[in-house]
Residue frames relative to the residue before (quaternion, step in Angstrom):
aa qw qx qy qz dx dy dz
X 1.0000 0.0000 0.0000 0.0000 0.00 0.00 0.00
X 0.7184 0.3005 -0.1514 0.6089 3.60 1.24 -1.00
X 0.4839 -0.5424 0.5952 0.3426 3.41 -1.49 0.66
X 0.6142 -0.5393 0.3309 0.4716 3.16 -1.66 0.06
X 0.6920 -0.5540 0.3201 0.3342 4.26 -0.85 0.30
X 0.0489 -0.8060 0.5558 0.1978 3.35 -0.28 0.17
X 0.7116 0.1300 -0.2658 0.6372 3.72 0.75 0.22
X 0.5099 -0.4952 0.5508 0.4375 3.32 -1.78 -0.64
X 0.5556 -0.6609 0.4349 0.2558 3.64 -1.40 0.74
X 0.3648 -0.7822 0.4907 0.1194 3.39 -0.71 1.25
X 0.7671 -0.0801 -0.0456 0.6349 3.51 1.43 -0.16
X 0.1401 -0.8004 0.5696 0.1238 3.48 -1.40 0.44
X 0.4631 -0.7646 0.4481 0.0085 3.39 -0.53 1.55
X 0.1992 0.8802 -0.4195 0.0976 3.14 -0.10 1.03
X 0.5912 -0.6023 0.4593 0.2771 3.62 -1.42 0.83
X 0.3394 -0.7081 0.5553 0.2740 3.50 -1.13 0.20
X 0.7886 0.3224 -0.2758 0.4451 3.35 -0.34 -1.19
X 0.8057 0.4249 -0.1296 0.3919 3.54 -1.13 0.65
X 0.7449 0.2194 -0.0345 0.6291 3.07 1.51 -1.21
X 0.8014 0.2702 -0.1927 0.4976 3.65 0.18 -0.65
X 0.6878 -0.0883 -0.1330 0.7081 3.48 1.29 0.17
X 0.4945 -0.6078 0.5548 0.2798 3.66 -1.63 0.43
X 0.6320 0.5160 -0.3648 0.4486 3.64 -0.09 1.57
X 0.3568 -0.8274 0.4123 0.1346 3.51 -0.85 0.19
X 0.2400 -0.8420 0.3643 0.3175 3.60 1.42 1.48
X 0.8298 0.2589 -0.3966 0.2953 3.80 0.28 -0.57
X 0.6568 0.3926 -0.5133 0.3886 3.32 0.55 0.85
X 0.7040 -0.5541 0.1216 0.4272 2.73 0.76 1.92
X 0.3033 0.6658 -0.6168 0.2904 3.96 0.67 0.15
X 0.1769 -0.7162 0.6729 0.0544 3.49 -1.62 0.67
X 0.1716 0.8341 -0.5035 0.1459 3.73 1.18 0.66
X 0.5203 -0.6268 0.5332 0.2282 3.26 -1.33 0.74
X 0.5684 -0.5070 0.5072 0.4033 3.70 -1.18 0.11
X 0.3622 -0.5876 0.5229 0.5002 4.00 -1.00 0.66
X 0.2610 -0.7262 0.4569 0.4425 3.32 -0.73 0.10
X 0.4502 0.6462 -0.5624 0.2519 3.71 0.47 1.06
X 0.4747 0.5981 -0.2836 0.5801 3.04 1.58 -0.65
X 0.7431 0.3282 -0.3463 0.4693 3.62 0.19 -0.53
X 0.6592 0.2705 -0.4937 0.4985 3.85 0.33 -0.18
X 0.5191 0.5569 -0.4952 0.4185 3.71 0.56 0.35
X 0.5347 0.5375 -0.2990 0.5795 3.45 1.02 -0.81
X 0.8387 0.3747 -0.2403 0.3136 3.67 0.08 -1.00
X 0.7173 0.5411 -0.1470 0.4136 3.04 1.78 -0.66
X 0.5675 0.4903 -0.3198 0.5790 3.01 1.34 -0.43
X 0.6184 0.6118 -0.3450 0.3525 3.78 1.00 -0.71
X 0.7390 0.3865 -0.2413 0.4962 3.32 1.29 -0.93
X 0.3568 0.6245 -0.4056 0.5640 3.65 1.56 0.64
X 0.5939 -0.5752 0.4783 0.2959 3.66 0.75 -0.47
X 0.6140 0.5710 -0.2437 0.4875 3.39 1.57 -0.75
X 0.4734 -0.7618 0.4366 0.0705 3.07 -1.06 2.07
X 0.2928 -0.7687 0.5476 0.1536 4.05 -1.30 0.47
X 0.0504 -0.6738 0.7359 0.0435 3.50 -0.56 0.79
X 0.0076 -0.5969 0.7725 0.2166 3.17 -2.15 -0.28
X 0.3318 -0.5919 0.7262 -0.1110 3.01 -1.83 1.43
X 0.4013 0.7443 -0.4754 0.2428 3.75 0.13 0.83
X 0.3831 -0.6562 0.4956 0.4207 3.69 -1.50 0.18
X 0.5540 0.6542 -0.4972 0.1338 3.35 -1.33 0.30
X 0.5376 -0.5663 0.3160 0.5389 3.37 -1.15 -0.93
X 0.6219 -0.4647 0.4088 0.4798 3.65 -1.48 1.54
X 0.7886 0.4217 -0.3921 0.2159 4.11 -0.49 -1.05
X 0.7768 0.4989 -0.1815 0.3388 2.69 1.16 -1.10
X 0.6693 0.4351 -0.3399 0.4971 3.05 1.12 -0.30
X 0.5660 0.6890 -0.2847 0.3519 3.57 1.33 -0.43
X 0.5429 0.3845 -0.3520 0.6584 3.29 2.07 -1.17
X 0.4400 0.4494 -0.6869 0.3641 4.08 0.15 -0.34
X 0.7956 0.4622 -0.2643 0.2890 3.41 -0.60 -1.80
X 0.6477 0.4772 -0.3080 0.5079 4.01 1.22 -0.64
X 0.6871 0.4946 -0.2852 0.4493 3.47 0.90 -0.70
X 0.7779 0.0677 -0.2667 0.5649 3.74 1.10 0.15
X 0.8186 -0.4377 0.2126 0.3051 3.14 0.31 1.75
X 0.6612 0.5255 -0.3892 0.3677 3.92 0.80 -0.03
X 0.2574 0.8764 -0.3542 0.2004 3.30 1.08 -0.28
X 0.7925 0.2673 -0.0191 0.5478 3.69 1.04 -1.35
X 0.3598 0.5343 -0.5011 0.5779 3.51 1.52 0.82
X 0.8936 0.1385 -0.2427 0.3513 3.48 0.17 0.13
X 0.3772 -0.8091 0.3876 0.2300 3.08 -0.97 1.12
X 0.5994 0.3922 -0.1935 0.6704 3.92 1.36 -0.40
X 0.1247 0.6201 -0.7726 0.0547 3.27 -1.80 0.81
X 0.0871 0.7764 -0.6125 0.1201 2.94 -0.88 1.46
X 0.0157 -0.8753 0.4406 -0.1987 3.22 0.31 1.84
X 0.4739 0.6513 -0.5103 0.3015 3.64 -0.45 0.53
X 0.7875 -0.3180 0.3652 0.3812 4.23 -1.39 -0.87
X 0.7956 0.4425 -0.2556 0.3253 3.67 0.65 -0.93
X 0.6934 -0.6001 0.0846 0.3897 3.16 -0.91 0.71
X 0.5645 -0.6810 0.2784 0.3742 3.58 -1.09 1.16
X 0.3884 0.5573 -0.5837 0.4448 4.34 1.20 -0.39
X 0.7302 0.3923 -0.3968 0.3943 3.94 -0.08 -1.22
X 0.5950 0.5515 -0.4022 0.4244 4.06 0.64 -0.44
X 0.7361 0.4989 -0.2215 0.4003 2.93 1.05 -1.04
X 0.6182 0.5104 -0.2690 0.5338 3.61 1.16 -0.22
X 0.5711 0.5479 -0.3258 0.5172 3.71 1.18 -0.67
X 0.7343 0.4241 -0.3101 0.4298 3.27 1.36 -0.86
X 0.3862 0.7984 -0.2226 0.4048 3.52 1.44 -0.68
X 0.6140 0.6383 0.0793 0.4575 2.92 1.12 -2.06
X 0.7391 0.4597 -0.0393 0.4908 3.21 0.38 -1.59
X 0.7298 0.3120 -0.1982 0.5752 3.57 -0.12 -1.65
X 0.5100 -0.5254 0.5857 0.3476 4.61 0.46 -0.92
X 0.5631 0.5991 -0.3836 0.4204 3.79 0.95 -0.24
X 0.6858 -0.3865 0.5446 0.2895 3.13 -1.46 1.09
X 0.4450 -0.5381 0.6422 0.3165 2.79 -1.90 0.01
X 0.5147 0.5331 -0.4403 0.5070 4.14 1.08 -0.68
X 0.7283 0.4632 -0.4001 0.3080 3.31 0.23 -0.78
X 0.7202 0.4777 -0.2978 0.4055 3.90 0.99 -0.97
X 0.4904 -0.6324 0.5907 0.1035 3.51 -1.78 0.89
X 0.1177 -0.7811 0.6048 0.1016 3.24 -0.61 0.32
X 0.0963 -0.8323 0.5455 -0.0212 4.01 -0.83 0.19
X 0.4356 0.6566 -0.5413 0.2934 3.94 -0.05 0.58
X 0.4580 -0.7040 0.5272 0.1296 3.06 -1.43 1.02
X 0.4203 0.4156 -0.4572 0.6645 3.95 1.20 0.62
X 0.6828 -0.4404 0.5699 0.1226 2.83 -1.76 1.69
X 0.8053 0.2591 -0.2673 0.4615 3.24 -0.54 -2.12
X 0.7141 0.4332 -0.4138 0.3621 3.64 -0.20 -0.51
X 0.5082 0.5341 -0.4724 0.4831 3.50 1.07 0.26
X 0.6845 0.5088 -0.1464 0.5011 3.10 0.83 -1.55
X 0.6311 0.4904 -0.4009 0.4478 3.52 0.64 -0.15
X 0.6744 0.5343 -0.2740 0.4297 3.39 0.99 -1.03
X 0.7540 0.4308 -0.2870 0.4045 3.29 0.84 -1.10
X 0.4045 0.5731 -0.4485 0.5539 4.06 1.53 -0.41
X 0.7873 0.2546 -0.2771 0.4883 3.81 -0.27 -0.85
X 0.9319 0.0931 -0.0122 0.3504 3.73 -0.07 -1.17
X 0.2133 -0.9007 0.3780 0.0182 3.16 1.25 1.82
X 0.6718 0.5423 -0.2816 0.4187 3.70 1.15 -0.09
X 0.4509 0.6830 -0.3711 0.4388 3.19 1.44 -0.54
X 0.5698 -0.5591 0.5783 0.1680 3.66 -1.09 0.60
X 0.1451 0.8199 -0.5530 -0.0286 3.84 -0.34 0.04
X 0.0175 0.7648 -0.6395 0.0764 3.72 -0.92 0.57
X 0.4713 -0.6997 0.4792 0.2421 3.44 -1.00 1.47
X 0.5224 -0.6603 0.3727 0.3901 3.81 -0.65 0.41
X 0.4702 0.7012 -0.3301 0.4222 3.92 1.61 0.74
X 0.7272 0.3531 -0.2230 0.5448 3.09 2.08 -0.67
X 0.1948 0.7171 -0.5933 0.3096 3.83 1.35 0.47
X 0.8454 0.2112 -0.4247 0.2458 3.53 -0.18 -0.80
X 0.5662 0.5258 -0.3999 0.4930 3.69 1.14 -0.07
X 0.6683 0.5505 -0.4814 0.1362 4.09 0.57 -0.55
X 0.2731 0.6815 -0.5504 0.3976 3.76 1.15 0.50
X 0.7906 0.5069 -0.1162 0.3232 3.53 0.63 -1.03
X 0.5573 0.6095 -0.3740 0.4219 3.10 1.88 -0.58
X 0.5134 -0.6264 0.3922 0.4362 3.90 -0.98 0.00
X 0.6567 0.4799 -0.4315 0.3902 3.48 0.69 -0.01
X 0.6466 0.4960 -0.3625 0.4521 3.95 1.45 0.30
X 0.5987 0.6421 -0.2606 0.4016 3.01 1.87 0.19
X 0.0740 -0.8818 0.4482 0.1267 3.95 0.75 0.81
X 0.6576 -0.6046 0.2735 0.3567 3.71 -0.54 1.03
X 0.7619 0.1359 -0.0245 0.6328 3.38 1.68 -0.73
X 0.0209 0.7599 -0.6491 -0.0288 3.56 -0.98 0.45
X 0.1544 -0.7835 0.5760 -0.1744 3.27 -0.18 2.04
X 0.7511 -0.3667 0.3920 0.3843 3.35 -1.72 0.61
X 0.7481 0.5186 -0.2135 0.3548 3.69 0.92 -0.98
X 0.7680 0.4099 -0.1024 0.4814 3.13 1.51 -0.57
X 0.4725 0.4605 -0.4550 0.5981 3.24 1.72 0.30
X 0.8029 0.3459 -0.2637 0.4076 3.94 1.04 0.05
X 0.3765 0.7956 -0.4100 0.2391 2.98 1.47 0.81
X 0.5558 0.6160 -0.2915 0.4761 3.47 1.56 0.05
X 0.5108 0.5056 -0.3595 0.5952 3.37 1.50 -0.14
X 0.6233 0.5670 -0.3054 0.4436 3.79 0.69 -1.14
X 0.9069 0.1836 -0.2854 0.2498 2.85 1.01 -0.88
X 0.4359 0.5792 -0.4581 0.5145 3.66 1.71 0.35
X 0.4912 0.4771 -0.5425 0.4866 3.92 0.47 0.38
X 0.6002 0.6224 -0.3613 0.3491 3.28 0.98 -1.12
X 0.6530 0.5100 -0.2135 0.5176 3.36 0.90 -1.80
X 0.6425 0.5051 -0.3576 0.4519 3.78 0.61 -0.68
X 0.5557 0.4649 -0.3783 0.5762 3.99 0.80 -0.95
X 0.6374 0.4552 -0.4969 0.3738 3.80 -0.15 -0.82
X 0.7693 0.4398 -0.2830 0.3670 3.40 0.28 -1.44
X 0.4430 0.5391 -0.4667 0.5435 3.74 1.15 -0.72
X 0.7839 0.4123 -0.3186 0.3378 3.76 0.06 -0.88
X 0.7495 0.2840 -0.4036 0.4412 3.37 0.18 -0.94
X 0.5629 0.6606 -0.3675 0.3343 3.84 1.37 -0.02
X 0.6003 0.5890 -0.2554 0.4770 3.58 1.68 -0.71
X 0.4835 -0.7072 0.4967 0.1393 3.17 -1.27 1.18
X 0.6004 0.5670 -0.3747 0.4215 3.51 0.86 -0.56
X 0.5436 -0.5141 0.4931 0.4439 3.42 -1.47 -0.51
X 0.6306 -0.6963 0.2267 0.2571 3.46 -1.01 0.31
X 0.3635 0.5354 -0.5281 0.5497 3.32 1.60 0.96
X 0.6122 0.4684 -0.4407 0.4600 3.96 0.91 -0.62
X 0.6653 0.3401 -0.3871 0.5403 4.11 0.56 -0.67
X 0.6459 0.3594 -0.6047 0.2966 3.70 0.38 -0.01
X 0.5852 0.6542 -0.2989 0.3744 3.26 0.93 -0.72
X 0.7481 0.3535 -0.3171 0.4634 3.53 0.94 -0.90
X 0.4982 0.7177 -0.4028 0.2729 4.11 1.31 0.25
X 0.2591 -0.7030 0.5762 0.3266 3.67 2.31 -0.28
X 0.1305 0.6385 -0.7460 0.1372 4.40 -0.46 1.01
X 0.0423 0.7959 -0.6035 0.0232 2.47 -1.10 1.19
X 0.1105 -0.8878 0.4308 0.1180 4.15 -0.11 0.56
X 0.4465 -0.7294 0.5052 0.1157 3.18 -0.80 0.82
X 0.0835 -0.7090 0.6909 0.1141 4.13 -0.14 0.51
X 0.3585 0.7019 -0.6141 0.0420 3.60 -1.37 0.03
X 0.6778 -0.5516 0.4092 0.2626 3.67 -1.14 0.45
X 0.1897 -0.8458 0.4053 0.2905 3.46 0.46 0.82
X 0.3158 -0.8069 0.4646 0.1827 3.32 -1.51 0.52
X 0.7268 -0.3955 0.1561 0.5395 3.49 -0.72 -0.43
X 0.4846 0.6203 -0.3346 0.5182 3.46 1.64 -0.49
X 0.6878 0.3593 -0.2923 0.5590 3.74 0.46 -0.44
X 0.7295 0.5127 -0.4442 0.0873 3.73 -0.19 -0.37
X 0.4160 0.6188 -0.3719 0.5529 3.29 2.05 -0.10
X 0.7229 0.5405 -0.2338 0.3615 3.87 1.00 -0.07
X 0.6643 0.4298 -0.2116 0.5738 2.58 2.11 -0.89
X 0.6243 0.5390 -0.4042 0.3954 3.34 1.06 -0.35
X 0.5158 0.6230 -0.4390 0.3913 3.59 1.41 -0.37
X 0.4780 0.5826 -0.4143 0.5103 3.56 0.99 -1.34
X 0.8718 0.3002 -0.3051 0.2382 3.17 -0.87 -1.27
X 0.5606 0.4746 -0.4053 0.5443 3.72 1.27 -0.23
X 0.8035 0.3826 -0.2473 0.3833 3.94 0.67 -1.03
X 0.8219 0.3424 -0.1177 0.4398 3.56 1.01 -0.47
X 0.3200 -0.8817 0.2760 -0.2100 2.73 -0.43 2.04
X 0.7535 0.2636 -0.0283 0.6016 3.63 1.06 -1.08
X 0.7099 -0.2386 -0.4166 0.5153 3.29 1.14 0.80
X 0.0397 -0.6483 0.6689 -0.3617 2.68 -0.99 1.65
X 0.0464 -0.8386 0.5181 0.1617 3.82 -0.13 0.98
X 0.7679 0.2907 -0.2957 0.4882 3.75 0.89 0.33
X 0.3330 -0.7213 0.4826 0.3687 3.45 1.05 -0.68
X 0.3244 0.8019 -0.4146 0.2824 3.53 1.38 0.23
X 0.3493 -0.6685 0.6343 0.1694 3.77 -1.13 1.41
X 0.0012 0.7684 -0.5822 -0.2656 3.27 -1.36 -0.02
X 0.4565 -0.6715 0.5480 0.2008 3.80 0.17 0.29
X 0.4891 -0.6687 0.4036 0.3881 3.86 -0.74 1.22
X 0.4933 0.5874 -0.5131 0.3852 3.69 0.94 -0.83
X 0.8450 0.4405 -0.0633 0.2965 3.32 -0.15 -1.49
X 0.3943 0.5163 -0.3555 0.6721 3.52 1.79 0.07
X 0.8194 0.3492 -0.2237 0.3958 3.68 0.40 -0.44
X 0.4393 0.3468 -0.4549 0.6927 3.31 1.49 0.28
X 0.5646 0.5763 -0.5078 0.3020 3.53 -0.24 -0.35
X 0.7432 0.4476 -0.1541 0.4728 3.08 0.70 -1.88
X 0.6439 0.3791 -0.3547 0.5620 3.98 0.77 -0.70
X 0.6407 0.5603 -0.4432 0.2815 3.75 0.10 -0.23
X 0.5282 -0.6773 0.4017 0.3176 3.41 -0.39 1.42
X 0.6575 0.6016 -0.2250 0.3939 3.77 0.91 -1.33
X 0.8583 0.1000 -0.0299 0.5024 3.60 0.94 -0.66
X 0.1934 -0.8180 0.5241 0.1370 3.35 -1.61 0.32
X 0.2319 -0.6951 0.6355 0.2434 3.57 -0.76 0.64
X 0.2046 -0.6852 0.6933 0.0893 3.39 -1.61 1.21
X 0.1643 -0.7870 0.5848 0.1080 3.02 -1.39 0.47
X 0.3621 -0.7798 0.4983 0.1116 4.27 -0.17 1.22
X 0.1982 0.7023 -0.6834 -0.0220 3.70 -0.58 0.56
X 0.2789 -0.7300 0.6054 0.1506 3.65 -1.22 0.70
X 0.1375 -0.7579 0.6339 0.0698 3.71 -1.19 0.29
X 0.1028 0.7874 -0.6077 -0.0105 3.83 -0.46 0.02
X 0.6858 -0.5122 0.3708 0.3603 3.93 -1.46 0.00
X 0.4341 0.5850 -0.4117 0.5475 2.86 1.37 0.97
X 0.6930 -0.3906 0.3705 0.4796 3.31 0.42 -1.67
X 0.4128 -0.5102 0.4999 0.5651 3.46 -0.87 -1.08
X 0.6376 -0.4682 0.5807 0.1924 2.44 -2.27 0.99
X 0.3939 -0.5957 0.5944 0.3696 3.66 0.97 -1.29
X 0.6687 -0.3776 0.4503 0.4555 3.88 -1.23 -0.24
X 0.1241 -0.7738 0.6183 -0.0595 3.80 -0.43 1.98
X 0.9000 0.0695 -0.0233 0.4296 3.32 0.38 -0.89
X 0.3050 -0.6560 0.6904 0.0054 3.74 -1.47 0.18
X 0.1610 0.6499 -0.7405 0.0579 3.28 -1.57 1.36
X 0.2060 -0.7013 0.6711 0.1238 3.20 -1.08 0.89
X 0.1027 -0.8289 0.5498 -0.0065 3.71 -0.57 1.26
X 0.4511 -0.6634 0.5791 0.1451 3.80 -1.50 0.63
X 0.2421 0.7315 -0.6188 -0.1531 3.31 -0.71 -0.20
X 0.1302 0.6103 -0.7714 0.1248 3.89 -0.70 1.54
X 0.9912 -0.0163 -0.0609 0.1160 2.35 -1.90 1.21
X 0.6070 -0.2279 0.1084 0.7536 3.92 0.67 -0.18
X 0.7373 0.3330 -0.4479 0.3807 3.67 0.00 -0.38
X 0.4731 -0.3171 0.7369 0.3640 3.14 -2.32 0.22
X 0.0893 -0.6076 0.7841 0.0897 3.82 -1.84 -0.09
X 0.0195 0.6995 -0.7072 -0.1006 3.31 -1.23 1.19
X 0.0947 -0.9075 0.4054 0.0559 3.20 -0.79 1.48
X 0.6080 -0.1309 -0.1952 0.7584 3.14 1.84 1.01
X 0.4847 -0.5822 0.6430 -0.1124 2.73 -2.10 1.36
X 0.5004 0.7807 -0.3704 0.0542 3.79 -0.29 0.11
X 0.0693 -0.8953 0.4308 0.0895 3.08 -0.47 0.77
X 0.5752 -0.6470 0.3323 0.3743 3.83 -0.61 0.22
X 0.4677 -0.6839 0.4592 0.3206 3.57 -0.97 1.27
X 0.3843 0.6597 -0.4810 0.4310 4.05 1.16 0.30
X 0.8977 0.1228 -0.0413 0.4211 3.25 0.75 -0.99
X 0.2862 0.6876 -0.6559 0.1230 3.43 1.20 0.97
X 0.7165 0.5353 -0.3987 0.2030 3.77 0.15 -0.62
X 0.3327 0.6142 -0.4407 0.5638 3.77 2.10 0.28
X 0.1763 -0.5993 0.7654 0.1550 4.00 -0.49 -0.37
X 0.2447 0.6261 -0.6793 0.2944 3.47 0.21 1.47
X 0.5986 0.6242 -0.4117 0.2873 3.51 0.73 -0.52
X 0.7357 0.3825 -0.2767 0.4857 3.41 1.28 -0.62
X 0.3256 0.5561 -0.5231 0.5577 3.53 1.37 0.08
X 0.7463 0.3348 -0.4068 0.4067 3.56 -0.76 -1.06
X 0.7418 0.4998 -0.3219 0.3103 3.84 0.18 -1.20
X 0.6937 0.4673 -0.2751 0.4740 3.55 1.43 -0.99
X 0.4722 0.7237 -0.2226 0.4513 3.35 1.68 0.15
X 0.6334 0.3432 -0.1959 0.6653 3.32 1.10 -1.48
X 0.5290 0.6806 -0.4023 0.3084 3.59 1.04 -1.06
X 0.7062 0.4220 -0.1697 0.5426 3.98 0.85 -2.02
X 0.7459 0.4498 -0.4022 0.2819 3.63 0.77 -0.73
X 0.4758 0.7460 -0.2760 0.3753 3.36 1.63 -0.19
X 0.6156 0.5820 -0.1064 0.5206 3.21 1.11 -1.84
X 0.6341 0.5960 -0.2899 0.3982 3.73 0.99 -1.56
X 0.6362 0.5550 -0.2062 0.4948 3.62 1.63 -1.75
X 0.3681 -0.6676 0.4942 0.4179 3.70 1.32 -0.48
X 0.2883 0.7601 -0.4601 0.3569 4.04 1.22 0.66
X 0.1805 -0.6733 0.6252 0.3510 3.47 -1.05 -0.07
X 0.3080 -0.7552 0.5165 0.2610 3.41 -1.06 0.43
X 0.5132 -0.6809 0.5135 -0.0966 3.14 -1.71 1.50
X 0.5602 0.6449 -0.5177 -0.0474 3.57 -0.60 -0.20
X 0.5704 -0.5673 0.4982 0.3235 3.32 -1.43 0.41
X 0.2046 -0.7290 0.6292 0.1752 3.27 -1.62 0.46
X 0.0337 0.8064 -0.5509 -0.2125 3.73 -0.49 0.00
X 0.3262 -0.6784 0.5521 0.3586 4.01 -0.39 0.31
X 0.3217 0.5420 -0.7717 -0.0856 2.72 -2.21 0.17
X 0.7705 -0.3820 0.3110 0.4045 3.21 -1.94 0.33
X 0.8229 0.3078 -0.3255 0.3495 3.74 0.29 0.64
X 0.5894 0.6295 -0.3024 0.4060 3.85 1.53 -0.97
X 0.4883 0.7473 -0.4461 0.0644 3.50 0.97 -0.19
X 0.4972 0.7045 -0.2899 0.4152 3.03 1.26 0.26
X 0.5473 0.5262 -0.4229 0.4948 3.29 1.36 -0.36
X 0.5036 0.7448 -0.2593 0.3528 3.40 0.61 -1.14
X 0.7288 0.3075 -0.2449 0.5606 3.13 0.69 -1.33
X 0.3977 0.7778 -0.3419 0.3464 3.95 1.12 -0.26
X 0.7668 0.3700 -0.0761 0.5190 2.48 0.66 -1.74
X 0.6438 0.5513 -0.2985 0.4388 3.87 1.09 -0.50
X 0.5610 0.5267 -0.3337 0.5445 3.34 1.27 -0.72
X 0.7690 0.3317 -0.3072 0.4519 3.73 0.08 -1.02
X 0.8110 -0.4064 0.3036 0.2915 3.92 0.92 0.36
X 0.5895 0.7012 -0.2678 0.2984 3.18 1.48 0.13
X 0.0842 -0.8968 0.4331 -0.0317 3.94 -0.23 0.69
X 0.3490 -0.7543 0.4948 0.2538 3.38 -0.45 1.24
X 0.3129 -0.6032 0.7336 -0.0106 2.96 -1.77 1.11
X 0.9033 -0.0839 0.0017 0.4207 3.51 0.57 -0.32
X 0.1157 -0.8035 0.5815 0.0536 3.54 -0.85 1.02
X 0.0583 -0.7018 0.7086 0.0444 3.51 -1.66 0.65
X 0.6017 -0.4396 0.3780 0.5493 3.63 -1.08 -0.14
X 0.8042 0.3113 -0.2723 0.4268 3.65 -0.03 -0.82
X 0.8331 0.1589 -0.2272 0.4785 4.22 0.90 0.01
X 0.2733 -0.6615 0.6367 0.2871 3.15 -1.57 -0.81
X 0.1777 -0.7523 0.6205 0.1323 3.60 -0.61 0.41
X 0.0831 -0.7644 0.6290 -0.1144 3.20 -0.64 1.09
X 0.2868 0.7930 -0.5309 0.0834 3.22 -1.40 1.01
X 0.4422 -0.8016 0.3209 0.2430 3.30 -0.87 1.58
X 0.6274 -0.6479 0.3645 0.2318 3.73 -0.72 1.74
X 0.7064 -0.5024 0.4220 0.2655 3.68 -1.21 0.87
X 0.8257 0.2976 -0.1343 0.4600 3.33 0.52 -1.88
X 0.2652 0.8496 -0.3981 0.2222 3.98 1.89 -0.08
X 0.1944 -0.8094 0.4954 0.2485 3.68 -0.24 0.58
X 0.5377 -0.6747 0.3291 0.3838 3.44 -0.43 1.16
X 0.4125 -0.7360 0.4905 0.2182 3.01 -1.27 0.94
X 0.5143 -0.6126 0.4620 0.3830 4.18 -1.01 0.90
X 0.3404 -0.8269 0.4020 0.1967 3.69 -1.09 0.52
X 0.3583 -0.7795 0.1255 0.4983 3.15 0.40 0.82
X 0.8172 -0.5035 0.2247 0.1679 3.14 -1.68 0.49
X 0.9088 0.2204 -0.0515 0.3506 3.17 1.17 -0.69
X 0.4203 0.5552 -0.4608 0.5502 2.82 1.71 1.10
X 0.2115 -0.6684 0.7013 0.1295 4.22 -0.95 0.45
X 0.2529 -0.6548 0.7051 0.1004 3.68 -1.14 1.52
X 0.0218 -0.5629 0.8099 0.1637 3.55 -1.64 0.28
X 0.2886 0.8246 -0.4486 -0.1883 3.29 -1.37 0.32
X 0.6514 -0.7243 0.2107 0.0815 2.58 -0.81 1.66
X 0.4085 0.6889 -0.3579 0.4801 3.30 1.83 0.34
X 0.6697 0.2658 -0.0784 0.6890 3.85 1.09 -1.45
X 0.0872 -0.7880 0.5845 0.1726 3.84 0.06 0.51
């Protein structure tokens, strides 16, 4: 029914009635959950891999079904109601930030298969016969399954909570950034972090100032190599934690500092943490008596870093087809960091 994957699925959308339990809740049915479907649910969660639901009925009722046997907070999207399930499935897309390549889809009605695949030919699909085996398929199988990704469903219902704080806040939206208490963490990554960082660099894309992979091997020369350091960014707010947002992988030749990737998670482009962290590495350079450096690499989505890197004062010095070299001038008045993010780092305790 599905082609073969080209990535791994970042969430898997799923029907109720029929499928996640054998019964229809509003005609008063009181079915239980199969319980293959639920160690699917649980397994794939502790993979890192998000739940949505995309079903017909009514939102409460099926919501008290799903609360009344404990499944409720496996999913981060419910999009219950009559219209057609491709449009749910984009709201949900929408919602959670995920491609559409990236999302699964699961319902035991044909046409509603067939509907999905006519409108959203990228979507994954799976009859509701192969739930108890789809742990096993290779696209539910993510190359790594880290401390960070067995809590990425928490990361992301704080998320869903911040939104609602926002569109709930009266102020303007430097006052709600201000009133979220960011706080980032800087530290030297270890071996515990490099399965986290190597995800980033495979998952995170638009900012991202080189688009550069690193492979665990090569995270670990990095990290032993007298000449350079990998950083690693966690964020926290009055919500919670974000978890591990960003990555810099830094040089140090000769009088300069070298930033030889920059990234930050697409969770948190709308925080302006990205220029916190950079005016960080940026003062901690300058402090070493270094000039600071950083590479740029296009593609068809990072342009935004660029402008990062232009905002905090940066200026190319040198261009080839495949980079830019950028660096931030001697006589440059220092740029102000922004306000409402607080750096610890854990490098200069």
């Amino acid at each position: 029914m599905t082609p073969a994957p080209a990535s791994t699925v970042k969430c898997l959308v799923w029907d109720l009635d029929d499928t996640l339990w054998d019964g229809v809740v509003l005609e008063g049915d009181r079915p239980g959950p199969f319980p293959a479907a639920v160690r699917t649910l649980r397994t794939l969660d502790r993979r890192g891999i998000l739940h949505a639901v995309a079903s017909r009925g009514d939102h409460a009722t099926a919501a008290a079904h799903l609360a009344e046997h404990d499944l409720a907070g496996l999913f981060c999207a419910l999009e219950i109601g009559w219209g057609a399930k491709s449009d749910a499935i984009r709201r949900i897309g929408a919602e959670l930030n995920l491609g559409l390549d990236t999302i699964a889809f699961v319902d035991n009605d044909a046409a509603e298969l067939a509907e999905v695949a006519s409108v959203l030919p990228m979507v994954r699909r799976y009859r509701a016969d192969q739930v108890g085996g789809l742990h096993a398929l290779r696209e539910f199988q993510p190359a790594h399954v880290t401390e960070e990704s067995a809590n990425r469903r928490y990361y992301y219902r704080a998320e869903q909570r911040r939104v609602r704080a926002g569109h709930e806040f009266a102020g303007s939206s430097a006052q709600f950034l201000a009133s979220l208490d960011l706080a980032m963490t800087l530290d030297r990554a270890t071996e515990d972090d490099l399965a986290r960082v190597h995800e980033l660099t495979l998952r995170t894309h638009q900012l991202n100032t080189t688009g550069r992979t690193f492979d665990l091997a090569a995270l670990r020369a990095l990290c032993a190599a007298d000449d350079h350091e990998v950083l690693v960014a966690g964020l926290t707010d009055r919500f919670g934690s974000y978890g591990t947002i960003g990555v810099a992988v830094v040089a140090h030749s000769g009088r300069d500092t070298v930033l030889e990737l920059l990234l930050m998670s697409c969770r948190v482009l709308s925080r302006g943490v990205g220029a916190a962290l950079l005016h960080h590495i940026v003062g901690d350079a300058l402090a070493r008596g270094r000039r600071p450096v950083a590479r740029f690499v296009p593609t068809p989505v990072n342009r935004i870093m660029m402008v990062t890197l232009r905002f905090a004062g940066f200026e190319p010095i040198e261009r080839t087809e495949e980079q830019v070299l950028l660096a931030l001038p001697e006589d440059r008045p220092s740029v102000s960091p922004p306000g409402h993010v607080r750096v610890v780092d854990r490098r200069h305790p």
